[in-house]
Structures are given as C-alpha cells and as structure tokens.
C-alpha positions in Angstrom: 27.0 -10.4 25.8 27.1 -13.5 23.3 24.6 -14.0 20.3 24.0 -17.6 21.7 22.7 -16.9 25.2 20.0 -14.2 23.7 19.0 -16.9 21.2 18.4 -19.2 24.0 17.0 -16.7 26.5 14.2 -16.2 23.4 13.6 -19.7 22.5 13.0 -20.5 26.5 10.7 -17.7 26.3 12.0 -14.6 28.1 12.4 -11.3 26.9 14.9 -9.3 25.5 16.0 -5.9 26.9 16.3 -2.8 25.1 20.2 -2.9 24.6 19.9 -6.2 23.9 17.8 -6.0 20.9 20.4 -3.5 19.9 22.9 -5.6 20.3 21.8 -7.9 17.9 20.4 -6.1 14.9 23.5 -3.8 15.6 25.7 -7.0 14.5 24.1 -8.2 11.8 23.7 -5.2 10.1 27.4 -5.2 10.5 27.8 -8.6 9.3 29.8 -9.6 12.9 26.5 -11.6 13.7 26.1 -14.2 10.8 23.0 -15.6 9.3 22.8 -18.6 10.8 22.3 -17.3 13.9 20.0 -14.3 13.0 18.0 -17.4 11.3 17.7 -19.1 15.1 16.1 -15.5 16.5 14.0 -15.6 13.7 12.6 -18.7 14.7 12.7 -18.8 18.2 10.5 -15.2 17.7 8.2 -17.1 15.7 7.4 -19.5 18.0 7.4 -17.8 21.3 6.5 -14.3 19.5 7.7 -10.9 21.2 6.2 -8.2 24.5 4.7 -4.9 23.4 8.1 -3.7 24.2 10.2 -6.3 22.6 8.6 -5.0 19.5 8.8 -1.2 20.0 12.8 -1.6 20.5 13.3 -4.0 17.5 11.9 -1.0 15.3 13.6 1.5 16.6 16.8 -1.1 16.6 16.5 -1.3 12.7 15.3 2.6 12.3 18.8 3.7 13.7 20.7 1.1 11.4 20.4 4.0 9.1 19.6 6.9 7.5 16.6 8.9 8.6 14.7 11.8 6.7 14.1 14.9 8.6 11.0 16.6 7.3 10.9 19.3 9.9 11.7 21.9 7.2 8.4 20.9 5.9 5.5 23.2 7.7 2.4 21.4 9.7 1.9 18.0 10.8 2.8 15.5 8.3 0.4 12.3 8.3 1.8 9.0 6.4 -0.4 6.6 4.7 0.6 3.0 4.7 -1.0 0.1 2.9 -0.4 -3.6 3.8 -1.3 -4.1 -0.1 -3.7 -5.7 -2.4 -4.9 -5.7 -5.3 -6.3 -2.5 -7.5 -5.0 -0.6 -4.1 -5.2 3.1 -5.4 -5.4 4.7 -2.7 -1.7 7.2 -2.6 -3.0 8.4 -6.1 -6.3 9.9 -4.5 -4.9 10.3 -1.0 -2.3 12.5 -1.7 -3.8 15.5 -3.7 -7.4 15.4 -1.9 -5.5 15.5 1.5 -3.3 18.5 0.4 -6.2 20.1 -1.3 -7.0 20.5 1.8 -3.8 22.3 3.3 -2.6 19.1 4.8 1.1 18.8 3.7 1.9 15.4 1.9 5.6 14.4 1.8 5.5 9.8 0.2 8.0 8.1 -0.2 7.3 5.6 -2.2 8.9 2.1 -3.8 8.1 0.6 -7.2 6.0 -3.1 -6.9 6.8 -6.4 -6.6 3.8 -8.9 -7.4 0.7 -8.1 -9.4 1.1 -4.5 -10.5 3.5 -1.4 -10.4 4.0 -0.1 -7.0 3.1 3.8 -6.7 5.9 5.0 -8.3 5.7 2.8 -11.3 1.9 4.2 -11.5 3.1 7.6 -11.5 5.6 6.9 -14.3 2.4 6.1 -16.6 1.9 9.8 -16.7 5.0 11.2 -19.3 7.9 13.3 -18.4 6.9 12.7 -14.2 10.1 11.9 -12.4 11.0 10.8 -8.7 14.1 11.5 -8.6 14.4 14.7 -6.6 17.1 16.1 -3.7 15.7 15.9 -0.4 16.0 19.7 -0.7 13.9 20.2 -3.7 11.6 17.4 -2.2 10.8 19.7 0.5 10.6 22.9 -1.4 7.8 21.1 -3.4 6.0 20.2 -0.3 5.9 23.6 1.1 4.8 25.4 -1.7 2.4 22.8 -3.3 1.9 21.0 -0.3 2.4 17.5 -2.1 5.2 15.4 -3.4 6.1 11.9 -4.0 9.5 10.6 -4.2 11.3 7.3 -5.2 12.6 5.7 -1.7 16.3 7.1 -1.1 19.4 7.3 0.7 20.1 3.9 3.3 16.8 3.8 5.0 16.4 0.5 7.6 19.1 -1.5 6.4 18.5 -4.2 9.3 15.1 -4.5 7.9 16.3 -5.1 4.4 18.8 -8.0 5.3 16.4 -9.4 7.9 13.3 -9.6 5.3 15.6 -11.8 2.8 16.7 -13.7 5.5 12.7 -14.4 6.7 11.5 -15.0 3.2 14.2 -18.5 3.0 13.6 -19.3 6.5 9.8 -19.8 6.9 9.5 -16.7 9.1 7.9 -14.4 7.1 4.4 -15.0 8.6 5.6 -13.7 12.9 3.6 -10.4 13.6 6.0 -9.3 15.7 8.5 -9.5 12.3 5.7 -8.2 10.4 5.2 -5.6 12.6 8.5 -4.3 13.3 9.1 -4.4 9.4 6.5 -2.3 8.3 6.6 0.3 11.2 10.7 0.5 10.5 10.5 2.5 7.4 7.8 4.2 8.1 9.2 5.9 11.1 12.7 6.5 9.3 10.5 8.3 6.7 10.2 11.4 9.4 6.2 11.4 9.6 4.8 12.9 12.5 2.0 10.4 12.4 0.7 7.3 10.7 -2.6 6.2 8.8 -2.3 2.6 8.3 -4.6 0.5 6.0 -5.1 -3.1 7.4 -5.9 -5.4 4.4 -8.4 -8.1 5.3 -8.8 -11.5 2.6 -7.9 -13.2 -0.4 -5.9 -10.6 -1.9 -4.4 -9.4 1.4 -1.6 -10.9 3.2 -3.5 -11.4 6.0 -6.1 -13.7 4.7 -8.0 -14.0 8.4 -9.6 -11.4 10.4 -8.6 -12.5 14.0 -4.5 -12.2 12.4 -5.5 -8.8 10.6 -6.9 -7.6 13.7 -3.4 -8.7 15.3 -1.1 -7.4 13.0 -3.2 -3.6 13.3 -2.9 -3.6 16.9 1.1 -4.4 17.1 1.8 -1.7 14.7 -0.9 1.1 16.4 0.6 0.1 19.7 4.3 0.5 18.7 3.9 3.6 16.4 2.7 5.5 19.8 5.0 4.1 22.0 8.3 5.5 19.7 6.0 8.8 19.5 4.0 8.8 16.5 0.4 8.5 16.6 -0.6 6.0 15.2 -4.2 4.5 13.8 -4.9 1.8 11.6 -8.7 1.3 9.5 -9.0 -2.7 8.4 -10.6 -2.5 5.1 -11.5 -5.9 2.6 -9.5 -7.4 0.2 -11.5 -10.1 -0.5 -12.0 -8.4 -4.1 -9.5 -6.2 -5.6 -10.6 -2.2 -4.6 -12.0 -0.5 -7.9 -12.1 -1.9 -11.0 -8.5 -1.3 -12.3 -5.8 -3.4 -12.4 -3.0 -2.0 -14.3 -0.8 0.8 -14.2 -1.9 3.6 -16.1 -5.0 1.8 -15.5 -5.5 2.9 -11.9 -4.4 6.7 -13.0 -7.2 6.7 -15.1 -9.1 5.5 -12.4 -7.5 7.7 -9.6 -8.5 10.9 -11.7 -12.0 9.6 -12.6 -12.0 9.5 -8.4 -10.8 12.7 -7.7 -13.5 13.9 -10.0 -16.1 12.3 -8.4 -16.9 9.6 -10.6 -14.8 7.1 -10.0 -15.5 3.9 -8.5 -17.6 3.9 -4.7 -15.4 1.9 -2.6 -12.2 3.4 -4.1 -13.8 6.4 -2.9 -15.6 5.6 0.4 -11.8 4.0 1.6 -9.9 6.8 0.4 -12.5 9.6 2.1 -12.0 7.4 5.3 -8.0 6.7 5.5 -8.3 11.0 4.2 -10.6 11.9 7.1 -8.3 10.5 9.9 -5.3 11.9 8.1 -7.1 15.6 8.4 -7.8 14.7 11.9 -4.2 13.5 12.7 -2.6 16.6 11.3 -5.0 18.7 13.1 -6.8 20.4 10.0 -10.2 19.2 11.6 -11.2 18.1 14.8 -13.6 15.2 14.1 -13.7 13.0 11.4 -16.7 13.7 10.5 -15.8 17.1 9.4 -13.0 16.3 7.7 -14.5 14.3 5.4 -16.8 17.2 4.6 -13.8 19.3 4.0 -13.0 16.1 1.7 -16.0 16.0 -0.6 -15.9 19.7 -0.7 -12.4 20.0 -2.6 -14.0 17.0 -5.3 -16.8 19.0 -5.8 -15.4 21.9 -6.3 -13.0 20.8 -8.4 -9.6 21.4 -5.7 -8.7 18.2 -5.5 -8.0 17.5 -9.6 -6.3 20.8 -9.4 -3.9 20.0 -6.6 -3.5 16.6 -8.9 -2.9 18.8 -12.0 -0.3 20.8 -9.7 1.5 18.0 -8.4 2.0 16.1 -12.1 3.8 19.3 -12.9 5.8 20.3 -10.5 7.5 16.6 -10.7 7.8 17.4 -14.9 4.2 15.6 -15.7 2.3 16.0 -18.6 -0.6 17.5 -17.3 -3.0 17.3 -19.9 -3.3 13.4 -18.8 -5.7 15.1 -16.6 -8.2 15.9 -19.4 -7.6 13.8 -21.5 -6.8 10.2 -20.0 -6.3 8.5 -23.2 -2.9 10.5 -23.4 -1.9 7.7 -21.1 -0.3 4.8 -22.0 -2.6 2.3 -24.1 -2.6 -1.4 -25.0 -2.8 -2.2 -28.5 -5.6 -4.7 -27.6 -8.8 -4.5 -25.4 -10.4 -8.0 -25.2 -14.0 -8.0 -23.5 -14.6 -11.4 -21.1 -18.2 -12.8 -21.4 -20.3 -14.1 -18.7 -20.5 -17.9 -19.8 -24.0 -17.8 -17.6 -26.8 -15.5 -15.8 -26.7 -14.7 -11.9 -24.9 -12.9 -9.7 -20.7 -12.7 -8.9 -20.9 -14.7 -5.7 -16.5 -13.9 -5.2 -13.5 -12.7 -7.0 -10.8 -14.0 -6.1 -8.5 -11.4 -5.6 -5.1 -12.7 -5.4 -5.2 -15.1 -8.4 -6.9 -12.1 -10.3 -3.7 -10.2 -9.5 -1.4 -12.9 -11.1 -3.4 -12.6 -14.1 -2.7 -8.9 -14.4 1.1 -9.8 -13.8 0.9 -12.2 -16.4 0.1 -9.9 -18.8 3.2 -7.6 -17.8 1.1 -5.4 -15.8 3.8 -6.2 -12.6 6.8 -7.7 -11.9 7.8 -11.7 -11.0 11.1 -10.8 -10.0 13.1 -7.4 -9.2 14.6 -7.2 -12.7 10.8 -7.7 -14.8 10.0 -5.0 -16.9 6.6 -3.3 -16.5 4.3 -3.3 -19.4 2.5 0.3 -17.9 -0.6 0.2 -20.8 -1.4 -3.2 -19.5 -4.2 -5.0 -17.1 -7.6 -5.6 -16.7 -11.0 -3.3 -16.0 -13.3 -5.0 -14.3 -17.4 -4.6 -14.9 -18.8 -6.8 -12.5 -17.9 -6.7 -8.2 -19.5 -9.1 -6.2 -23.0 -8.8 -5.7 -23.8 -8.0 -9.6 -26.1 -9.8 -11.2 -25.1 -10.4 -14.7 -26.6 -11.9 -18.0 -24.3 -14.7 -20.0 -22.9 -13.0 -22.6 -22.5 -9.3 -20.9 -18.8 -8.7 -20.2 -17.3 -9.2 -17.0 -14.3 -7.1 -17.5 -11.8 -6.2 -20.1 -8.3 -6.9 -20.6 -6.0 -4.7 -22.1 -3.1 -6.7 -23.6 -0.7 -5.8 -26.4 -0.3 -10.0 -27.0 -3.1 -10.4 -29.7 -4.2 -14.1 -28.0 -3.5 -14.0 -24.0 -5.0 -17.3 -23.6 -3.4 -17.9 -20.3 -4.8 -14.7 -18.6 -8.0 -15.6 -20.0 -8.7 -19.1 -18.2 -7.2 -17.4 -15.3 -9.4 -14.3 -15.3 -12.3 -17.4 -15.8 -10.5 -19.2 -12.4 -11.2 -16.5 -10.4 -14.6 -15.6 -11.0 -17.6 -17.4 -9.1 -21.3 -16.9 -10.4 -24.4 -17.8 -8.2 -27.7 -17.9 -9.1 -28.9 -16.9 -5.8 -28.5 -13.0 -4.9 -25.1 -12.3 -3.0 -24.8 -9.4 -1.0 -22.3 -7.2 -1.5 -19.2 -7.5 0.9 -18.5 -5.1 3.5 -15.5 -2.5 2.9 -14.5 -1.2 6.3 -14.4 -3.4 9.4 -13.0 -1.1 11.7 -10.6 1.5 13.1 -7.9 0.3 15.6 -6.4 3.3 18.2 -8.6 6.3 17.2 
C-alpha cells in the first residue's frame, strides 16, 4: 500500500481499515513515513474526523509501537484514574490512598507537569526523601503488599503517540477528538489497567472549554476503552474555577492530607469520593456506587485513609511525619494576603489565567527544562459564590520573590466581583458509560 492513496482515501472521507492504520503509524514510528505526510493524515482527520472503529485501531496502532506494562502479578482488578487536567486538580493525591484503604489495589504511573503546576509526581517530590524511581518488580511488590504505588512514567511506552503529539502541536491539529482521543486512551491502555476512570474537565481551565465538545471527547474515549477490552467510564466535572483552593505543589499535599482527613476542601472531596466510588465499583469491591462511597467516607473517618497515605509516603522513602505536621513541607519565604478592592460576591475565577499566575511564580514549568519552585503558589479564600467585604483577603500567595508584582495584577485579572448574589457553580455534570 502507499502513504499517498490512504491520505487521499481520508481527505475524500472513507475509512481506514484496521491494517491500514497499522500501516501508517507502523512507518512513522519507524521514520520510513516522513512528517510531511503524517502532517496531511493529521489534517485530513481533522476535517473529516474518524468512525468508532477508526479510532479504537489508531490506539491500539500506537499502544503496540511499544512497550507495555503487565500488572497481572499485581492481585484484583486494577482501576486507572485519568484527568484531562486543570487547575488545583488533586485528585491522584486523595484517590490513591482512600481507594486502596479500601483494598482496591492502586498501581499510577504518573508524569511530572507541563503548564501551571507540578504534575503528580513533582507533587509527590514536595514530601522529602519520596522517590519514583522503582523496578517494575519492586513496583509491584509495593502494590501487593500495601496495595498502593506511584511511579515516574518508564520504559518506551506509545512512542507513535509521542512523535504524533509534537507533530499536532505545529500543525494546528491538536484540537481533532479523534486525535485527542486516541492520545489519551494510548497510554492509558499500555499502562496494563484492567479498567479506566476518566475525569472529563469542563471550562475555562479545562481544555475543553465547551460542554457539547467535553461531552464528545468523554464518549470517544468510553467507547474505545470498551471496545479494546477495558471498561471504561468517564464523570465530566467543572473547571470553570480551579478544584480546591491550592495551587502549588506542596500546596496541594497540604491540601490532599487536610482531604483525606476530612477537612479539606468540599468539592475536592465530593469529586474525589465520586471518580473513588466508580473505581470501587469497577474493581468489584462494591456493587453499587452508592455503597462504595460509604466504604469511602468510612476509611476518612476512621482515620484508614491518612494511614494508607502515611504507608504509601514510606514505602517510596517519604518522610512521614509531613503527615502530622504539614509545615515540614516545603515553605515560601513569603506569604502575601490579596485584598478584596470592593464588597459583593466572586461572580468567576478564571481558571486558566489563575494557573499562569501560579506558573509565574515558579509553581510549574513554561518549558520541559523549567525548574519547579515546589514551596510556591497561591491559596485561595474565596470560590465563586462568596460574598466578600473590600479589604478581606481573597487568597494568599506564597512567593519567595519579596515584590511579585506581576502575579499580583494577574491574580486581580482573574477575579470578577458582583454585587448581586452568584450561585455557586455546579461540580459534576454527568457520568458517560456507567
């Protein structure tokens, strides 16, 4: 077959087979298909888009350009989590303790951020002397005796996927679903879970800003996770605001034990007892979701939960006492408080440029080669809906620059006051394939 005549046969429309599909990410992974012409797909699949199928066989097509984990040493079902990202998104830093507090095994991998803060890796690194880098052996040693561990991302997983992202990101193709999609569901398949909780951001922090394209993007990746096998649900949650208060690295530890102790913020809770609940259910712990999350709020209370956490720091070399004593973690040299510059109510946050402010102040990285400033971010004090007094502080932001003018104005940018009442917004919108 010849690269230009499956080109063509996509940009009049028709869909490619199976072997196909293989055929091309086959040859550009091995560099005998150049760019150029990988650059044409691209496009053509951006304007005529891809079948159910099409988009099932491009995963697998860049799953099996390389390695694959094999977890099946590791006892029970094992549910991933995936998070389409945001801002404040602390989810994996609850998630996996509560879930294996409650004999649910938890094997992440996990990558370090790009954008606005640390990924979950560089979140984990807050806490001192915790390390990722583990043999897949003792990865799943740690899994089946503490049923949790989280590992840097390892070995030659997707390949395809890696080359065909860069290639996307210079070639105005980066917003196709079907790309999307196929990207997301790649590595989480060659990660070896059994099944697949996804979290569907929705707004201005979120890549999808829209619902109708949130709602598209949930339903490609629900609909090919269970056609390779996996089972596969997806829970669209907001982004409109960033989740919690936190933004910042050791930041959102802090916050991720207050959480597990029951106290920390309630929609950082309420998402991460919802994406938990259908996680129990998927790995077969529970049989409606409705007990699970009972099972859920059991381990906080009891206090099962922040021991699993307690368990997991140190079997990954953590400093525990973190735990107890959260101002072990790494701290700012500065905390300045934001005033409210009038009374009423926080009509929107704007999520995104709220993000860039916390990158700004070394909180995340610009580029792949930044440094992370881990002590650094912003707390927030206000969501929307809040009424606030002028003078009452919005938030606080944790520098070590004395004068971070700059992330000041932003922080100002991205804040809207109203004086009528604003209701606060709605956190989950819906669950896709349950």
């Amino acid at each position: 077959m010849r690269t230009v005549d499956l080109i063509a046969k996509k940009r009049d429309g028709g869909e490619l087979s199976r072997s196909e599909i293989e055929y091309l990410i086959q040859g550009y992974t091995d560099g005998s298909i150049p760019d150029y012409q990988i650059s044409a797909l691209a496009m053509a699949i951006y304007f005529r888009g891809m079948t159910a199928q099409e988009r099932a066989d491009l995963t697998m097509a860049m799953v099996e350009s390389g390695d694959q984990i094999d977890l099946s040493a590791i006892a029970g079902v094992k549910v991933d989590k995936h998070s389409t990202g945001g801002v404040g998104d602390t989810t994996t830093l609850v998630l996996a303790p509560l879930v294996a507090s409650v004999g649910v095994p938890v094997a992440k991998m996990s990558g370090r951020g790009l954008g606005h803060t640390g990924g979950t890796i560089d979140k984990l690194e807050s806490i001192s002397g915790f390390h990722v880098e583990i043999g897949n052996d003792q990865f799943v040693d740690l899994v089946n005796r503490n049923g949790v561990a989280v590992i840097g991302q390892s070995g030659d997983l997707t390949p395809a996927d890696k080359k065909l992202y860069s290639l996307r990101d210079v070639t105005a193709t980066v917003d196709s679903i079907p790309l999307i999609a196929s990207s997301i569901m790649s590595k989480k398949i060659a990660s070896g879970a059994n099944a697949i909780v996804l979290d569907v951001k929705t707004g201005d922090g979120a890549f999808m800003k829209e619902m109708e394209d949130t709602r598209k993007l949930a339903a490609a990746m629900v609909d090919i996770g269970n056609r390779v096998g996996r089972r596969t649900i997806a829970i669209i949650s907001d982004m409109s605001q960033p989740l919690g208060y936190a933004i910042g690295n050791a930041l959102e530890v802090k916050e991720a034990i207050d959480t597990l102790n029951g106290q920390g913020p309630a929609d950082l809770y309420e998402l991460s007892l919802t994406l938990g609940s259908h996680m129990v259910v998927l790995a077969g712990k529970a049989k409606t979701e409705a007990e699970a999350r009972e099972m859920l709020e059991q381990s906080v209370r009891s206090g099962r939960a922040l021991d699993k956490f307690k368990t997991f720091i140190s079997a990954q070399g953590g400093d525990t006492a973190v735990v107890d004593r959260p101002e072990l973690l790494p701290a700012a040299s500065y905390r300045i408080d934001v005033p409210a510059r009038e009374d009423g109510y926080i009509s929107a946050i704007a999520a995104e440029q709220l993000g860039t402010a916390a990158m700004m102040l070394g909180a995340g990285r610009a580029t792949k080669e930044s440094a992370i400033d881990l002590a650094v971010g912003i707390v927030l004090h206000k969501k929307v809906g809040d009424r606030v007094a002028k003078g009452e502080p919005l938030a606080t932001i944790h520098s070590n620059r004395e004068r971070p003018d700059e992330v000041l104005e932003s922080f100002y940018e991205s804040i809207a006051i109203s004086k009528q009442q604003v209701n606060k917004p709605q956190l989950i919108f819906g669950v896709i394939g349950d």
